[in-house]
C-alpha positions in Angstrom: 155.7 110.4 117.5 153.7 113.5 118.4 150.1 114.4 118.3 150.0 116.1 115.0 151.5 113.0 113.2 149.0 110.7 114.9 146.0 113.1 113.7 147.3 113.5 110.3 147.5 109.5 109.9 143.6 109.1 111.7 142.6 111.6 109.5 144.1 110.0 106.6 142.9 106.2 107.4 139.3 107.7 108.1 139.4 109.4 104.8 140.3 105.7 103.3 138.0 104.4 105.2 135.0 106.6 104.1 136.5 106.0 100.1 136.4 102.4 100.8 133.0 102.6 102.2 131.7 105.2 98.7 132.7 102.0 96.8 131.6 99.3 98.4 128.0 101.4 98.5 128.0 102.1 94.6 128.9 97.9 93.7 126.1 97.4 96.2 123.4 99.9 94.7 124.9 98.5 91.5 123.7 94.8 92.2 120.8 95.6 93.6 119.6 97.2 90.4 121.0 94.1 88.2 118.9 92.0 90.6 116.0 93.9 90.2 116.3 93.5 86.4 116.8 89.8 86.9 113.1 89.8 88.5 111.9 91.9 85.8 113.7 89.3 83.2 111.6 86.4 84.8 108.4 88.0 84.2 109.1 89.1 80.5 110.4 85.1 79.5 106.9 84.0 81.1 104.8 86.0 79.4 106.7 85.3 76.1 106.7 81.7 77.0 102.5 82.2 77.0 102.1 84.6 73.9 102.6 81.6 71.3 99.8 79.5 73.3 97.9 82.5 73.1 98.6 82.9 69.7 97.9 78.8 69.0 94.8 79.1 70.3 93.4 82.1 68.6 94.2 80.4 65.6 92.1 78.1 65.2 89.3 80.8 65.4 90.7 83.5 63.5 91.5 82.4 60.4 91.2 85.8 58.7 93.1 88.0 61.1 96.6 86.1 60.0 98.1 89.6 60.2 97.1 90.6 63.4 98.1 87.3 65.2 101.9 87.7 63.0 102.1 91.3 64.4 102.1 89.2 67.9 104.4 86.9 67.1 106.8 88.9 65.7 107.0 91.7 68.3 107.3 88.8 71.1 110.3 87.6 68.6 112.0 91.2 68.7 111.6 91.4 72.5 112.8 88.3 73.3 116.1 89.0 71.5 116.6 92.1 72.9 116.0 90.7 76.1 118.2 87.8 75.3 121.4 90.1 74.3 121.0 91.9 77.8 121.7 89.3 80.1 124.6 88.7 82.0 123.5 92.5 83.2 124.6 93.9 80.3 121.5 96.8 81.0 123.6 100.2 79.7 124.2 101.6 76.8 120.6 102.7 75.1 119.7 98.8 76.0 116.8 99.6 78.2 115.3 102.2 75.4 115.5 99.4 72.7 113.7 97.1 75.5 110.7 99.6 76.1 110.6 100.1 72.6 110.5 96.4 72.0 108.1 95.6 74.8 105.7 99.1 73.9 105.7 97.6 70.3 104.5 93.4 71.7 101.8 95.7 73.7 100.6 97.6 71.7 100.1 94.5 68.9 98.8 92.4 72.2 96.3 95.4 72.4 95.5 94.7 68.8 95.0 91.0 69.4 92.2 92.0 72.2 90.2 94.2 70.5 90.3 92.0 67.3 89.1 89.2 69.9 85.9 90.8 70.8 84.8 89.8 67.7 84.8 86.2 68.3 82.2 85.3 71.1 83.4 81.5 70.8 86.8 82.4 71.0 86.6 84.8 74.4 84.7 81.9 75.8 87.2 79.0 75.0 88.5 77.7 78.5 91.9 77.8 77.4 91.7 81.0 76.1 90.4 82.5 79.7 93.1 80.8 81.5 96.0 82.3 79.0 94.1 85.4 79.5 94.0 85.2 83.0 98.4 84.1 83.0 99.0 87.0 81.0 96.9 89.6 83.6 98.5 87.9 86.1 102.1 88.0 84.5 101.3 91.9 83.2 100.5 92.6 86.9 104.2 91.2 88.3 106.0 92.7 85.3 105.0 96.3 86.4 105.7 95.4 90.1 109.1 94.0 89.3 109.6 97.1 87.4 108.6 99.3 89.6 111.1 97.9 91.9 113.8 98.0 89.6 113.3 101.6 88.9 112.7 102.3 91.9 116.4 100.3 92.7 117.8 102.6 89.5 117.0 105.9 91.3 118.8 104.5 94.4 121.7 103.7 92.6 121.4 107.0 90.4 121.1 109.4 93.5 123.7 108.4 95.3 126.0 108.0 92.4 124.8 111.7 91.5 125.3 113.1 95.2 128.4 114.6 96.8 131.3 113.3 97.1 130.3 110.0 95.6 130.0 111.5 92.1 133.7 112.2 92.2 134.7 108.9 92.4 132.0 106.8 90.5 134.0 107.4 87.3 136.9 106.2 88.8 135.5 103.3 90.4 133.6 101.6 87.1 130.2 103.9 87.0 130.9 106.1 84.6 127.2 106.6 83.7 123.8 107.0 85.6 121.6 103.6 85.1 118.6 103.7 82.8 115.3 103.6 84.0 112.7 100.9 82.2 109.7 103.0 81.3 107.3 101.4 78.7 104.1 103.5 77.3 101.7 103.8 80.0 99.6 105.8 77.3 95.6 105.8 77.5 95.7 103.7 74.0 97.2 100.9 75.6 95.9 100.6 79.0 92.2 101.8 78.2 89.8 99.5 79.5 88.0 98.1 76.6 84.1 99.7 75.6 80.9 97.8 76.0 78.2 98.9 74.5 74.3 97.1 74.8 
């Protein structure tokens, strides 16, 4: 065998090699995402696990805002099912915009539900209703760090799947499509801190 056969078969087992490796780093970007979601999935059961106690409670002192407290309840419903049909990682596919719309939606009617609260003194003061208060801030707070993470996970994932020579072969290897980011509306309605005036 002479030298030129044994450099054409190295180069041919390193280019292998480095293919091998371009897989193995897309399934691994790939699952770190998924696993991010997962994170992301715990916090959104929680806090939908809490809303109907919320809701329970409020109840019982706002018997005229009936609407209010069934725009709650049914935008928690909505989420929850969409949340539902995207496990098993199933997170492509325009299933992350219905998800932000969703959750945007259960926000912005949770928004509702606060501002309608300031009405009711004995209601803001009811120890149950500070402690769901203070489980949702805290569950609010871990849902936008577990997203965070898993966005920042998607951009991983989404760069290198994007750079050169990966994106030749993500196609080929199962990842036909960049992965969608989870963005909900950050907008000043939703996230102003509420007025108190004297």
């Amino acid at each position: 065998m002479d030298i030129s056969t044994i450099v054409f078969w190295l180069a041919v087992l390193a280019l292998v090699i480095y293919v091998i490796n371009i897989y193995n780093t897309l399934v691994t970007l790939k699952n770190r995402y998924l696993n991010a979601f997962s994170q992301i999935e715990v916090q959104l059961k929680r806090r939908y696990d809490l809303i109907p106690n919320l809701v329970e409670t409020a109840k019982g002192y706002m018997s005229h805002e009936r609407e209010t407290l069934e725009a709650v309840t049914n935008a928690r419903n909505d989420a929850a099912a969409i949340l539902k049909a995207m496990g098993d990682g199933n997170v492509g596919g325009g299933e992350m915009a219905k998800l932000a719309s969703a959750e945007n939606t259960l926000r912005g009617a949770l928004g509702k539900l606060n501002v309608t609260m300031e009405a009711y003194p004995d209601l803001k003061a009811s120890e149950n209703m500070q402690q769901l208060s203070e489980e949702l801030t805290t569950t609010e707070n871990r849902i936008a760090f577990a997203r965070q993470g898993f966005n920042d996970a998607v951009m991983g994932f989404n760069t290198y799947r994007q750079s050169f020579p990966p994106v030749f072969f993500a196609a080929k290897f199962g990842h036909p499509a960049d992965a969608e980011l989870l963005e909900f509306d950050d907008s000043a309605e939703i996230q102003a801190a509420p007025k108190v005036s004297f």
